[in-house]
N, CA, C and O of each residue as an XYZ file, in Angstrom:
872
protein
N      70.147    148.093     52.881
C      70.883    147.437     53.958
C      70.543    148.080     55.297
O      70.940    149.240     55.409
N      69.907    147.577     56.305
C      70.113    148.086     57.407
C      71.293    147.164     58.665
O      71.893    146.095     58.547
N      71.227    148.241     59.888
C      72.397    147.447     60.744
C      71.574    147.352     61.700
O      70.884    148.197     62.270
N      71.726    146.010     61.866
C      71.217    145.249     63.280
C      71.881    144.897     64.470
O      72.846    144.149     64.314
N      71.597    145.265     65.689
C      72.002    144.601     66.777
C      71.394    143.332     66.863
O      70.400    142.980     66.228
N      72.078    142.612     67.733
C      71.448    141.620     67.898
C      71.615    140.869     69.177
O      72.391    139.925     69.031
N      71.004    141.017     70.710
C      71.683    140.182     71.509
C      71.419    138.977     71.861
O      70.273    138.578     71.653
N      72.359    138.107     72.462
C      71.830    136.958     73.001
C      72.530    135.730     71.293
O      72.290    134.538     71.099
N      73.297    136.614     70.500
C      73.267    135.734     69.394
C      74.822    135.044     69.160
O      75.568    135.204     68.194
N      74.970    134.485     69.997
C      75.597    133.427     70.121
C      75.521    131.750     69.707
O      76.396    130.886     69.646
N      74.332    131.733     69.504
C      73.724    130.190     69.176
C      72.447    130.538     69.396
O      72.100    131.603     69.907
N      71.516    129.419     68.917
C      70.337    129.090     68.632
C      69.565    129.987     67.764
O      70.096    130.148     66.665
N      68.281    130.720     67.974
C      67.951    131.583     67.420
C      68.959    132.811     67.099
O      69.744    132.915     66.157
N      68.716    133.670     68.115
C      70.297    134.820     67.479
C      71.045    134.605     67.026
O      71.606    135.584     66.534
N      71.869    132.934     66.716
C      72.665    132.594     65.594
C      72.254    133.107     64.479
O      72.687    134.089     63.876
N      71.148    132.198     64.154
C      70.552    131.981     62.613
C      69.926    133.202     62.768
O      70.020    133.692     61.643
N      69.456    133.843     63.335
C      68.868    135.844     62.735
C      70.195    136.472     62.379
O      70.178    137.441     61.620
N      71.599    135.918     62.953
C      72.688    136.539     62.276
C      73.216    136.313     61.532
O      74.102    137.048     61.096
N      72.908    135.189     61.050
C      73.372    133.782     59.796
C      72.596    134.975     58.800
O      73.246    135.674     58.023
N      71.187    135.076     58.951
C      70.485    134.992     57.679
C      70.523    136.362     57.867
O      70.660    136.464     56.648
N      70.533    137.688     58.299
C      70.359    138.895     58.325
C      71.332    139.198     57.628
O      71.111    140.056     56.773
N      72.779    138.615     57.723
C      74.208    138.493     56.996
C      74.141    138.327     55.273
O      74.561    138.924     54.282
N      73.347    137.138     55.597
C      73.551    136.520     53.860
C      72.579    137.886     53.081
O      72.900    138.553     52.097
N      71.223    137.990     53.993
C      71.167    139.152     53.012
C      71.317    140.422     52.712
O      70.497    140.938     51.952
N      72.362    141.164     53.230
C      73.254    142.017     53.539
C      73.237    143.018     54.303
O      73.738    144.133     54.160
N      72.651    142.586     55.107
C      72.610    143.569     56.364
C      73.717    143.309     57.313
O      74.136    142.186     57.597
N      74.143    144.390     57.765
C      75.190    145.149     58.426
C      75.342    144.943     60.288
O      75.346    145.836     61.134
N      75.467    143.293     60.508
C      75.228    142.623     62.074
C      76.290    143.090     63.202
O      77.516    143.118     63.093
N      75.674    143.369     64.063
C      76.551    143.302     65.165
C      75.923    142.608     66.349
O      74.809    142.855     66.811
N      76.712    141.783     66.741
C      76.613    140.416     67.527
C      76.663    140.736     68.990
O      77.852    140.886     69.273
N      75.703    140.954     70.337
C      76.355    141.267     71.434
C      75.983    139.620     72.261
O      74.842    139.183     72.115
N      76.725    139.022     72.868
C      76.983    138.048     73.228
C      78.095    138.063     74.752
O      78.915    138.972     74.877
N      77.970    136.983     75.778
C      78.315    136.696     76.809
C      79.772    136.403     76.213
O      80.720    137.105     76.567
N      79.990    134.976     74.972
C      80.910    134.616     74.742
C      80.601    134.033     73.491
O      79.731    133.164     73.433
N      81.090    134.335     72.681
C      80.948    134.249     70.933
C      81.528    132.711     71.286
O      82.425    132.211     71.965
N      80.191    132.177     70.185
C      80.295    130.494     69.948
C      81.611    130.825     68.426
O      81.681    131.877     67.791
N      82.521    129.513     68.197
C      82.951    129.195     66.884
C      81.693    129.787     65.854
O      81.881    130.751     65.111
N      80.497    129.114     65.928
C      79.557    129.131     64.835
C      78.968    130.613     64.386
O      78.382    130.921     63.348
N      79.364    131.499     65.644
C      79.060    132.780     65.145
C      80.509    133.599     64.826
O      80.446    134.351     63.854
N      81.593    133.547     65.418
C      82.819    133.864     64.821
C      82.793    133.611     63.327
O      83.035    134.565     62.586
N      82.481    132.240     62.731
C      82.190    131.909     61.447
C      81.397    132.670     60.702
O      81.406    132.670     59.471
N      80.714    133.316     61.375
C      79.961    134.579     60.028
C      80.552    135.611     59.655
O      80.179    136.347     58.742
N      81.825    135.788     60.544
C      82.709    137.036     60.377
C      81.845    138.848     60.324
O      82.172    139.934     59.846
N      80.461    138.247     61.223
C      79.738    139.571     61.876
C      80.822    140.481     62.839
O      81.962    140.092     63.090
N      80.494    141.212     63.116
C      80.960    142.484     64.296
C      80.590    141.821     65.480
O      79.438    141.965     65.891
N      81.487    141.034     66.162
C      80.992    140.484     67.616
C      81.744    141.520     68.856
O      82.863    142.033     68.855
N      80.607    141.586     69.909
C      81.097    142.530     71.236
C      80.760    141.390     72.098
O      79.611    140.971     71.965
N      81.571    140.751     73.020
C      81.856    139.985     73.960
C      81.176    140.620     75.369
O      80.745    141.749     75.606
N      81.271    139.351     76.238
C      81.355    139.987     77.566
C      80.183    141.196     77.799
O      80.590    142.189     78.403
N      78.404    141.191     77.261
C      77.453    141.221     77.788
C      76.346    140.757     78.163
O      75.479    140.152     77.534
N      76.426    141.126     79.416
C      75.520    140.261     80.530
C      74.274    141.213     80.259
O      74.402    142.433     80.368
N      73.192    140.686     79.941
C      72.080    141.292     80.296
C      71.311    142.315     81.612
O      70.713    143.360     81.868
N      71.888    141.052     82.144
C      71.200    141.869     83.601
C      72.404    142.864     84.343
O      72.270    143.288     85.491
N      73.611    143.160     83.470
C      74.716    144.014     83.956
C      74.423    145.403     83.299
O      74.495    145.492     82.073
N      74.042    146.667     84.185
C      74.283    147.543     82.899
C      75.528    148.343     82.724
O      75.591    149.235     81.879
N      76.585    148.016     83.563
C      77.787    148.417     83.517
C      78.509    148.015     82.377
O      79.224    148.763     81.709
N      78.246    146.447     82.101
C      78.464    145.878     80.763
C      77.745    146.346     79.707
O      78.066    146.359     78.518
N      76.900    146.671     80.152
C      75.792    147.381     78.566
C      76.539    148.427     78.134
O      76.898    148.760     77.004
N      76.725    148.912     79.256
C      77.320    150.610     78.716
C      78.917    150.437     78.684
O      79.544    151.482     78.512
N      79.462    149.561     78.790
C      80.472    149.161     77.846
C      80.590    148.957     76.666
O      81.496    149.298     75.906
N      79.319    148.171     76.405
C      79.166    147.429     75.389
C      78.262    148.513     73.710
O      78.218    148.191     72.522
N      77.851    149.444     74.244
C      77.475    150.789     74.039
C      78.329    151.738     73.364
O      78.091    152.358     72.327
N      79.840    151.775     74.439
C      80.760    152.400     74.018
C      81.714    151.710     72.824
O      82.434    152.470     72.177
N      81.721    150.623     72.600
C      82.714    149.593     72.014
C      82.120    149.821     70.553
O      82.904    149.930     69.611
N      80.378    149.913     70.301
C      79.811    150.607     68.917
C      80.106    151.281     68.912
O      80.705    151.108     67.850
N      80.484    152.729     69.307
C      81.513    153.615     68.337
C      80.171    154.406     67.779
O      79.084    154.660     68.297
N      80.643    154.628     66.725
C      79.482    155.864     65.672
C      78.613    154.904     65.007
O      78.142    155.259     63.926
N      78.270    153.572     65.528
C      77.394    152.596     64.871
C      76.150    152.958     65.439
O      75.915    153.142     66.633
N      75.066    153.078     64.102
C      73.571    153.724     64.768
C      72.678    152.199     64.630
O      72.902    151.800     63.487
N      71.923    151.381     65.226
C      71.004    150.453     64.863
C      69.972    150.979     64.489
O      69.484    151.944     65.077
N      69.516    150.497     63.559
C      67.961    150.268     62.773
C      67.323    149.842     63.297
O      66.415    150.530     63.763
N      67.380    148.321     63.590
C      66.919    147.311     64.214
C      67.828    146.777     65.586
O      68.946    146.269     65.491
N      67.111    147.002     66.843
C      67.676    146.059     67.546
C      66.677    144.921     68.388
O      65.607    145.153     68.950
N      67.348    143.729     68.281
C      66.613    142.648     68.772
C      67.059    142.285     70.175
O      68.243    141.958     70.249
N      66.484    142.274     71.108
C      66.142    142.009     72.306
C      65.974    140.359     72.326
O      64.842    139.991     72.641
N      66.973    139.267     72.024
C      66.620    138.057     71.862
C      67.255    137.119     73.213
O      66.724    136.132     73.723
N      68.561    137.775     73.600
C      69.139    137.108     74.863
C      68.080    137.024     75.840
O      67.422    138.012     76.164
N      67.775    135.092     76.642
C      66.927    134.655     77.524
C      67.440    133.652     77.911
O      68.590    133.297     77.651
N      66.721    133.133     78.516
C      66.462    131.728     79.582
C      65.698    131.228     79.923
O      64.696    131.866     80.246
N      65.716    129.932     80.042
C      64.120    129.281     80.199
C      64.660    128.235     81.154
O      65.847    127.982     81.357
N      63.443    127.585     81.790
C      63.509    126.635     82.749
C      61.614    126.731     83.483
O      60.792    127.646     83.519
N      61.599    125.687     83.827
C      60.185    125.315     84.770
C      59.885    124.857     86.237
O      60.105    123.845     86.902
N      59.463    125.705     86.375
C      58.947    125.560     87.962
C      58.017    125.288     88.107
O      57.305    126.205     87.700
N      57.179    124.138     88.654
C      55.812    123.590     89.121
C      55.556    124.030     90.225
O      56.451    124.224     91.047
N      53.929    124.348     90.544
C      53.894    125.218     92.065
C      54.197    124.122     93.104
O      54.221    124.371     94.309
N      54.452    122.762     92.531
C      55.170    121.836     93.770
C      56.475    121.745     94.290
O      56.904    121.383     95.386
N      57.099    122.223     93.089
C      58.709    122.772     92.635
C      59.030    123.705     92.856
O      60.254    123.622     92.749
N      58.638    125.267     93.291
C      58.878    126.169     93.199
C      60.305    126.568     93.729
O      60.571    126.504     94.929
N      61.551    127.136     92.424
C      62.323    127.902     93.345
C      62.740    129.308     92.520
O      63.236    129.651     91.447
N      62.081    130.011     94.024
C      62.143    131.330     93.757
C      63.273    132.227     93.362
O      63.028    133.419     93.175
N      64.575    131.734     93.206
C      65.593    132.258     93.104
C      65.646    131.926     91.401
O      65.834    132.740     90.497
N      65.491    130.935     91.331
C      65.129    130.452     89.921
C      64.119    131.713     88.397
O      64.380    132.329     87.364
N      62.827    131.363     89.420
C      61.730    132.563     89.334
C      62.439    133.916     88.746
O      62.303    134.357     87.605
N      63.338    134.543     89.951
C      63.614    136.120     89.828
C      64.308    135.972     88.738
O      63.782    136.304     87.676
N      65.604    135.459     88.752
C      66.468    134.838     87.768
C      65.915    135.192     86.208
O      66.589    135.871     85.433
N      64.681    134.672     85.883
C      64.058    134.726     84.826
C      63.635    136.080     84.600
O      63.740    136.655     83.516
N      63.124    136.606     85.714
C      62.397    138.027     85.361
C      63.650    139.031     84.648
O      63.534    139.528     83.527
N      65.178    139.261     85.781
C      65.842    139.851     85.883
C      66.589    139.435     84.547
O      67.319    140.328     84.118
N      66.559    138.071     83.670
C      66.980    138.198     82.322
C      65.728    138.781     81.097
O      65.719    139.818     80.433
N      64.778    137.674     81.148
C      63.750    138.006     80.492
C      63.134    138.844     80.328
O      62.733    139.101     79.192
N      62.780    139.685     81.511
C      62.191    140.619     80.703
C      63.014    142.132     81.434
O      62.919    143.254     80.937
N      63.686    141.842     82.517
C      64.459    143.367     82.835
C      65.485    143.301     81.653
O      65.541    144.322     80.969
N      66.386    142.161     81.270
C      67.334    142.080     80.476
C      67.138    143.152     79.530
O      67.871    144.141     79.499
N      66.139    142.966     78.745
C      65.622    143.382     77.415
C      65.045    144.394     77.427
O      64.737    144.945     76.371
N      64.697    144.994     78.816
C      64.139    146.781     78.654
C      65.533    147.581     79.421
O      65.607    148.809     79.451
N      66.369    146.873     79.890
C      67.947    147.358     80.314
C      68.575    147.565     79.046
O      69.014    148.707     78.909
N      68.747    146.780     78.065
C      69.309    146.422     76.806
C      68.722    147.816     76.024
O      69.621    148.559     75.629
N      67.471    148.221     75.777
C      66.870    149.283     75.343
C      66.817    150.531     76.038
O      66.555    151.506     75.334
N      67.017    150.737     77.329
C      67.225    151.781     77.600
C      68.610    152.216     77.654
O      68.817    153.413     77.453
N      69.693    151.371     77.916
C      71.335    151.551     77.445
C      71.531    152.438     76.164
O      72.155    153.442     75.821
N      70.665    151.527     75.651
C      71.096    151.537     73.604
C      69.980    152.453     73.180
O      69.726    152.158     72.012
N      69.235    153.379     73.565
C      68.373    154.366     72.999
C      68.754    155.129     72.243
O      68.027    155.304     71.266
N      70.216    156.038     72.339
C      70.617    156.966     71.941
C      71.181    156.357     70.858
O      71.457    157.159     69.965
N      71.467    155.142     70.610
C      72.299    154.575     69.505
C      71.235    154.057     68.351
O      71.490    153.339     67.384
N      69.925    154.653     68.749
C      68.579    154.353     67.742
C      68.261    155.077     66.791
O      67.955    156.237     67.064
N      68.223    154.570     65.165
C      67.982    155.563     64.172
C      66.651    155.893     64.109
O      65.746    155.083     64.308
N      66.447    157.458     63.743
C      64.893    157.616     63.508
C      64.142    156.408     62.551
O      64.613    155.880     61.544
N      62.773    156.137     63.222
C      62.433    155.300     62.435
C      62.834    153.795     62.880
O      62.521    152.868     62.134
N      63.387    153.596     63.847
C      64.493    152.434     63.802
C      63.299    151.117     65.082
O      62.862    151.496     66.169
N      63.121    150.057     64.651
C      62.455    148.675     64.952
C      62.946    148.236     66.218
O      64.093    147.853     66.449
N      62.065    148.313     66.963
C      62.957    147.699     68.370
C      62.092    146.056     68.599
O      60.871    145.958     68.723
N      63.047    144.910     68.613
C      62.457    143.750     68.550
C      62.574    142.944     69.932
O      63.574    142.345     70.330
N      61.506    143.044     70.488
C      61.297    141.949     71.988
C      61.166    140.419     71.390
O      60.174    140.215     70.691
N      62.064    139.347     71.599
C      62.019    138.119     71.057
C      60.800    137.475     72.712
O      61.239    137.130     73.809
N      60.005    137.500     72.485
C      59.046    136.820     73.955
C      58.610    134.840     73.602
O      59.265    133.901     73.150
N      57.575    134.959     73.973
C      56.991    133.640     73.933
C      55.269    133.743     74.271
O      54.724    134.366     75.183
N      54.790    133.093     73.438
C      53.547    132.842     73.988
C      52.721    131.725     74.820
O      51.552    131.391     75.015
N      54.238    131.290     75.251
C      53.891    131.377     77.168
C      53.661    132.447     77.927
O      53.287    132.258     79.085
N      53.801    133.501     77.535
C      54.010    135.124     78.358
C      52.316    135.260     77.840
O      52.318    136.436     77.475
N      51.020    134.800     77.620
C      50.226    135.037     76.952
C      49.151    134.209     78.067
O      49.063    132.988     78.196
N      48.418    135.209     78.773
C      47.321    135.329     79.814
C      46.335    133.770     79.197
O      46.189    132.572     79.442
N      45.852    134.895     78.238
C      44.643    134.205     77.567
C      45.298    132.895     76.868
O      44.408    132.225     76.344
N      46.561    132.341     76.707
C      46.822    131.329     75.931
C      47.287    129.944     76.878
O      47.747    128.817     76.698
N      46.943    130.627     77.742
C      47.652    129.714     79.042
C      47.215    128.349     79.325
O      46.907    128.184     80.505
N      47.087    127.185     78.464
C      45.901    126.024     79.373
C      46.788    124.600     80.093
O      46.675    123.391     79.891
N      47.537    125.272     80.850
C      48.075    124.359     81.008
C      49.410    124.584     82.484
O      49.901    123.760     83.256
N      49.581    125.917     82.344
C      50.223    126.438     84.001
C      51.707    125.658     84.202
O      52.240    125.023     83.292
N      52.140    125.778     85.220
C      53.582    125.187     85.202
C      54.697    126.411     84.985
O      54.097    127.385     85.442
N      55.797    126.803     84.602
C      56.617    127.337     83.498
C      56.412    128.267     84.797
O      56.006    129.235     84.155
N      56.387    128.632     85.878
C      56.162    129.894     86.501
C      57.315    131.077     86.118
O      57.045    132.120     85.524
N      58.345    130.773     86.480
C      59.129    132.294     86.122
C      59.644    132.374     84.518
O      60.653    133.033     84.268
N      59.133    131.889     83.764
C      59.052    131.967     82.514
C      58.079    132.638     82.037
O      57.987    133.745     81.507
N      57.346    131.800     82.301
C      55.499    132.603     81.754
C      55.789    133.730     81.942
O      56.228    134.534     81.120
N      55.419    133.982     83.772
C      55.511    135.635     84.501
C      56.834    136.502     83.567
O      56.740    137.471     82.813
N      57.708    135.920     83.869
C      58.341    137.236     82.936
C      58.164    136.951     81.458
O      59.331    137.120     81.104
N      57.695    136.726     80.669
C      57.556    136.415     79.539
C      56.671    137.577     79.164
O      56.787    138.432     78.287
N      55.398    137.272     80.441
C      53.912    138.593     80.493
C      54.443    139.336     80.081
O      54.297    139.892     78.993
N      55.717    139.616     81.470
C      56.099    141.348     82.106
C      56.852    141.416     80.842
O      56.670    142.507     80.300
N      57.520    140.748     80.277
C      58.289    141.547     79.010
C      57.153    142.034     77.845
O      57.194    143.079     77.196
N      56.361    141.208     77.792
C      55.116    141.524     76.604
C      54.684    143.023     77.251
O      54.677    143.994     76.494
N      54.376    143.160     78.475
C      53.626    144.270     78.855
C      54.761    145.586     78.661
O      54.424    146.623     78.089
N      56.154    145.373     79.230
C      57.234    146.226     78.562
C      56.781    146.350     76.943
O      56.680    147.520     76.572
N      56.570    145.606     76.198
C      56.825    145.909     75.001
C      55.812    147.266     74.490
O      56.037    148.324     73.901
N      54.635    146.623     75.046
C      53.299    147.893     75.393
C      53.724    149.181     75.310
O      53.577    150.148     74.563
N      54.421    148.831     76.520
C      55.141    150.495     77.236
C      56.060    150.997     76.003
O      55.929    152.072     75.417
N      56.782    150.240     75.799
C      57.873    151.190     74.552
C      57.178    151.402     73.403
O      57.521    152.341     72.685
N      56.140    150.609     73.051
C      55.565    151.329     72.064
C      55.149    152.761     72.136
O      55.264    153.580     71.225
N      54.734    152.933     73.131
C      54.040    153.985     73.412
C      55.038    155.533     73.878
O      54.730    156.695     73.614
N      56.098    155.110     74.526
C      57.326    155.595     74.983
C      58.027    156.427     73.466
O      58.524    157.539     73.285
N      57.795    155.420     72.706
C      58.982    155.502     71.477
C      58.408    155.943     70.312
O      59.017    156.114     69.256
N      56.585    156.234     70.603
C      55.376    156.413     69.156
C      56.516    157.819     68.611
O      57.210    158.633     69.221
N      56.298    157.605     67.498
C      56.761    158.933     66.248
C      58.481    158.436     66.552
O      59.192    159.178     65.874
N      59.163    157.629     67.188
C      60.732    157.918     67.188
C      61.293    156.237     66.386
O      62.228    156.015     65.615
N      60.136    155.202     67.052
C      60.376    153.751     66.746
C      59.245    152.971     66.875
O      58.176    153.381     67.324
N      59.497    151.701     66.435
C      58.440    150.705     66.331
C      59.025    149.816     67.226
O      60.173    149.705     67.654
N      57.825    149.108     67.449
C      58.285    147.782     68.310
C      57.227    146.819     68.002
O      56.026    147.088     68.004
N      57.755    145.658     67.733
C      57.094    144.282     68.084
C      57.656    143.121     68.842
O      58.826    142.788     69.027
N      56.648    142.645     69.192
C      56.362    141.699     70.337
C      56.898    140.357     69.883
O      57.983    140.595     70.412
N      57.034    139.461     69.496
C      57.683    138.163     68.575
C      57.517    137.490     69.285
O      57.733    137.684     70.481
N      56.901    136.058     68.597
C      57.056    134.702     69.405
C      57.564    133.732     68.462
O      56.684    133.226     67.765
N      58.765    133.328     68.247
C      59.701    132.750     67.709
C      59.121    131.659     67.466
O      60.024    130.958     67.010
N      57.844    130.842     67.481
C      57.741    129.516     67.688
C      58.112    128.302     68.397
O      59.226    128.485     68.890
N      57.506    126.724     68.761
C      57.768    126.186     69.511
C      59.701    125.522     68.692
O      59.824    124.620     67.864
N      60.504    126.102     69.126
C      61.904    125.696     68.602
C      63.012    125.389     69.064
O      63.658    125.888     69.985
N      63.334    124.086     68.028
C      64.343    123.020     68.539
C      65.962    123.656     68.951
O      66.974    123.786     68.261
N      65.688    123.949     70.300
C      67.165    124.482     70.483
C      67.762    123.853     71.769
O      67.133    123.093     72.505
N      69.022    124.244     71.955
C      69.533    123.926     73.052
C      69.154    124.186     74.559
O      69.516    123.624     75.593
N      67.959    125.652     74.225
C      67.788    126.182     75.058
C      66.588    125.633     75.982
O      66.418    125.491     77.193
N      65.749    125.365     74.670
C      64.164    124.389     75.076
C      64.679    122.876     75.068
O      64.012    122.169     75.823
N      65.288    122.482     74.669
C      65.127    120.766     74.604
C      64.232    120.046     74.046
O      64.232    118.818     74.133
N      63.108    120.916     73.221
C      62.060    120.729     72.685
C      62.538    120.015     71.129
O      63.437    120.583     70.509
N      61.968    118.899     70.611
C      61.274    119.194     69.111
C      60.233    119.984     68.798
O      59.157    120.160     69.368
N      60.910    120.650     67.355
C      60.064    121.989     67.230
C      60.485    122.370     65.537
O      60.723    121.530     64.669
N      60.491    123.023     65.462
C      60.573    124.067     64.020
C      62.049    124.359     64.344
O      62.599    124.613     65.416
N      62.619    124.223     62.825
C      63.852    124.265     62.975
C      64.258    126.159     63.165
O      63.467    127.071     62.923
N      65.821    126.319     63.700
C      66.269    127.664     63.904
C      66.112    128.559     62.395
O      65.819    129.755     62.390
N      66.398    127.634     60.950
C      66.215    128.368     60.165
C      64.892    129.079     59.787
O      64.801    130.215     59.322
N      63.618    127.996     60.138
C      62.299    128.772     59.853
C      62.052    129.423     60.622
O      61.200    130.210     60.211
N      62.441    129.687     62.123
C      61.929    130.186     63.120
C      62.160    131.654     62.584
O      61.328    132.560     62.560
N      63.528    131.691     62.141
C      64.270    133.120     61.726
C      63.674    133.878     61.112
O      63.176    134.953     61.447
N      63.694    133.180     59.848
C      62.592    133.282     58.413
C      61.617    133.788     58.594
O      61.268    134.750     57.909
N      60.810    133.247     59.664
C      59.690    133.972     59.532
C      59.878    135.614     60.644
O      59.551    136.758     60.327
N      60.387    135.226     61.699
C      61.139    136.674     62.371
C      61.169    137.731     62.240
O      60.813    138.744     62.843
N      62.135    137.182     60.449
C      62.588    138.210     60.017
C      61.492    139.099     58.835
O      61.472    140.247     58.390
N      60.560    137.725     58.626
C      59.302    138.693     58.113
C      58.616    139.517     58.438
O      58.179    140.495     57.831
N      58.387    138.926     60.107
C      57.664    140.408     60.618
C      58.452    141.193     60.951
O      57.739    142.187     61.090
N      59.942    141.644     61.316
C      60.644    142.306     61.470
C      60.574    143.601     59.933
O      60.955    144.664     60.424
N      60.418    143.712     59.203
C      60.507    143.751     57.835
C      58.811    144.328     57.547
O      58.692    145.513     57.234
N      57.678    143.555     57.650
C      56.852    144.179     57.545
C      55.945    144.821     58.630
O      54.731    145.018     58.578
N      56.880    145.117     59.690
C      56.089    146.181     60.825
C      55.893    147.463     60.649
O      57.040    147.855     60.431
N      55.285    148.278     60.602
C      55.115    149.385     60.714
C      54.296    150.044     61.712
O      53.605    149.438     62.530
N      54.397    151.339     61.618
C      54.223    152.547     62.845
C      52.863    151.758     63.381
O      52.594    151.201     64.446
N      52.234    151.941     62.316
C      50.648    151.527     63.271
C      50.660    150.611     63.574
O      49.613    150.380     64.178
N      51.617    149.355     63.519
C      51.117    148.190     64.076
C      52.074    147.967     65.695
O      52.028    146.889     66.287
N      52.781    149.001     66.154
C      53.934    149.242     66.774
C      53.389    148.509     68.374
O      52.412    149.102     68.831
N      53.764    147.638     69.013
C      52.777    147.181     70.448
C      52.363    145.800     69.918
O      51.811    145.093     70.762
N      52.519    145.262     68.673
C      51.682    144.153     68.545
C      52.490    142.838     69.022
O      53.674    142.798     69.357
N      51.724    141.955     68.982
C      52.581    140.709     69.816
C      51.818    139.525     68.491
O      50.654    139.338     68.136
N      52.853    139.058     68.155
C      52.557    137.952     66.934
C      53.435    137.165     67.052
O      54.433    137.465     67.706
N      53.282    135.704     66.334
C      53.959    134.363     66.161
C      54.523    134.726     64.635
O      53.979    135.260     63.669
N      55.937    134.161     64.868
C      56.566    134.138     63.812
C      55.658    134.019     62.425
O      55.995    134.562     61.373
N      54.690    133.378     62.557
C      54.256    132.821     61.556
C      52.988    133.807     60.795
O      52.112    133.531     59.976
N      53.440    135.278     61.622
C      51.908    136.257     61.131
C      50.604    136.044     61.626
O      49.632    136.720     61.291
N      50.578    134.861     62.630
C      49.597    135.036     63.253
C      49.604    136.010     64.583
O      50.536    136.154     65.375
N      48.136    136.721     64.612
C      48.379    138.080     65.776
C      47.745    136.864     67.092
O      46.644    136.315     67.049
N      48.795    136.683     68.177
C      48.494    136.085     69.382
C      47.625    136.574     70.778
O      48.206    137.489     71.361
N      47.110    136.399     71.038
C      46.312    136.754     72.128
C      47.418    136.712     73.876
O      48.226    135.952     74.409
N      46.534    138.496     74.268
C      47.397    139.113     75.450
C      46.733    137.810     76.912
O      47.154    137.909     78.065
């Protein structure tokens, strides 16, 4: 059994990684803005009332775990939206950076001390954040922080070598509230997630892959 954090899991993906991390008995704790019904319903450990880009709330939210150590914590709370360079609004833009990818290295530097040796640190990204995968432009403060979180992930690998692992995750193209997309449902997206979550190890610590085990290009 290990214990997972998990933020951002309120619905969509971080639901179902807490749905299914649950059923198979791992030990969840839920950090969330405002717990949906659907995650109250798992009867996980929910901590309310954190904002990503707050770290006053983090370190609330810090204190409220108690003597709880994570194994695994997932970095999944985001936001998405598109800006065309005809469209551009920059407030929009920062918006994204300051969740996407500051969110999630705020979230990890809060919660360091609450990290077990050995313990998986999970960046949920996109491979929109992916230079070389790019054919098509648009998505501006998505992409860009999507990069900058991939390139964070770099950094903590390297930050954290001999203490933790980290991988990079790209959840797949998925049908949520958040994308508006048809896509791969929340349960496979998880599923597979939670595979590479599970088979990462030390040496592969920095890598950036699609749910699906394929290794994605920087």
């Amino acid at each position: 059994m290990a214990t997972v954090v998990i933020t951002g899991a309120n619905r969509g993906i971080g639901l179902e990684l807490s749905h299914q991390l649950t059923e198979r008995g791992d030990e969840v704790t839920a950090l969330c803005r405002e717990a949906s019904p659907e995650l109250r319903a798992l009867g996980v450990r929910i901590i309310e009332g954190v904002e990503v880009t707050d770290t006053a709330a983090l370190e609330k939210a810090a204190e409220a775990l108690g003597d709880t150590r994570a194994d695994i914590l997932i970095n999944n709370a985001g936001i998405f939206s598109n800006e065309t360079f005809r469209d551009l609004d920059f407030d929009e833009i920062r918006r994204n950076f300051e969740v996407n990818a500051l969110g999630a290295l705020r979230v990890t530097h809060v919660l360091q001390s609450r990290l077990t040796k050995g313990a998986k640190i999970i960046l949920i990204t996109s491979r929109m954040g992916s230079i070389g995968d790019n054919g098509s432009g648009a998505y501006y403060g998505y992409r860009m922080a999507k990069a900058a979180l991939n390139m964070a992930g770099v950094n903590l690998a390297h930050d954290f070598r001999g203490r933790a692992s980290v991988a990079i995750l790209h959840p797949g193209l998925v049908a949520t509230r958040m994308t508006g997309f048809a896509g791969v449902s929340t349960e496979e997206s998880a599923a597979g997630l939670i595979a590479r979550i599970d088979a990462l190890q030390p040496e592969g610590s920095g890598g950036f892959w699609h749910a699906n085990g394929e290794r994605l290009p920087w």
